[in-house]
Steps between C-alpha positions, in 0.01 A plus 500: 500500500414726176785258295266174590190657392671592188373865555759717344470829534726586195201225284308752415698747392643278280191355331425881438813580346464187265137613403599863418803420342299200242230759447724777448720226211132400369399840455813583334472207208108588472642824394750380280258289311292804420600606160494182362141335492583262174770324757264524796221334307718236367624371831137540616401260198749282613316493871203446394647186257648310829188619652250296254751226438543438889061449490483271174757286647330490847132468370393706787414866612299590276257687718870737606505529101161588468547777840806637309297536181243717681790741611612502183218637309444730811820591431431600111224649548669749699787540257256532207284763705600962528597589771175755478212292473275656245175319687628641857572855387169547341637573182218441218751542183858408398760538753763530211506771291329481170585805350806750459365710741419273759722443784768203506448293703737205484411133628581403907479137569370455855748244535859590305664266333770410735226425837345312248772270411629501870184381605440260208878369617404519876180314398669196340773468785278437761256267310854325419520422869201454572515176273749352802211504772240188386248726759471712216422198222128498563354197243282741251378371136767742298285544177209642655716747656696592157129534318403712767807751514469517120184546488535850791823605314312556171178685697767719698719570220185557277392763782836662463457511154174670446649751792790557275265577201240711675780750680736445166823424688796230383685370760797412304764713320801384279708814563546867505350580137740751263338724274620684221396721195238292340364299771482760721258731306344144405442378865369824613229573214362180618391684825362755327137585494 
């Protein structure tokens, strides 16, 4: 009677094998792709092509677009913003050192690089299929919506800015920096008194 209903015991067993074992092989490339972002970002960049091609040449979903946009610039501002919020901690100066005596105190994303880009990736994917469902293609006017993200990514990244500037932090680096004779007595008589 089980075999009619289709009620296999060994089903669900089986379904959980298959989930641990794809999680365990998607874990394992997510960890492989770890030390190299310039490859990551590339095949991200080619997402989010297919991704904006696959809307011009429907003429539609443009309010998914606009939805994806707003998680985006969440997104940034999170990668852009310490770890230690300046404002939250109730510092009132620099959070950075300034001087040579000064503690170091080196610049922590609240969102890393990589759970940026996985979410950026993650982001895209799912927008991607969401352009197969025509629930989701709600009839908007598209250039009031592109005005109006434009017009909140400059306040919020203008926001960021000036919080950069008041707690004197850069959130970007181009490397470990190597000093030697002359630029190291050079770079520290700048912090000097």
């Amino acid at each position: 009677m089980e075999g009619a209903l289709g009620g296999d015991p060994g089903e669900p067993t089986n379904l959980a094998k298959w989930k641990s074992d794809f999680s365990r092989s998607f874990q394992f490339y997510l960890d492989r792709s770890t030390p190299h972002p310039v490859s990551r970002w590339l095949g991200t960049l080619g997402i989010v092509a297919i991704y904006f091609l696959r809307v011009y040449l429907i003429q539609g979903f443009y309010i998914v677009t606009y939805g994806l946009g707003i998680y985006l610039l969440n997104l940034l501002i999170g990668f852009l913003s310490p770890i230690v919020d300046p404002v939250i901690e109730g510092m009132e100066g620099a959070s950075l050192p300034t001087r040579v005596s000064d503690e170091f105190k080196p610049f922590i994303r609240r969102l890393p690089e990589f759970k940026f880009w996985y979410a950026v990736t993650k982001a895209f994917c799912i927008a991607f299929v969401m352009t197969f469902f025509s629930v989701f293609d709600v009839p908007v006017f598209w250039p009031i919506l592109l005005c109006y993200w434009i017009v909140l990514f400059f306040l919020t990244m203008k926001r960021q800015i000036m919080h950069m500037i008041k707690y004197k932090y850069i959130p970007f680096t181009t490397g470990k920096q190597k000093y030697t004779g002359k630029k190291a007595t050079t770079s520290t008589s700048l912090f000097q008194d």
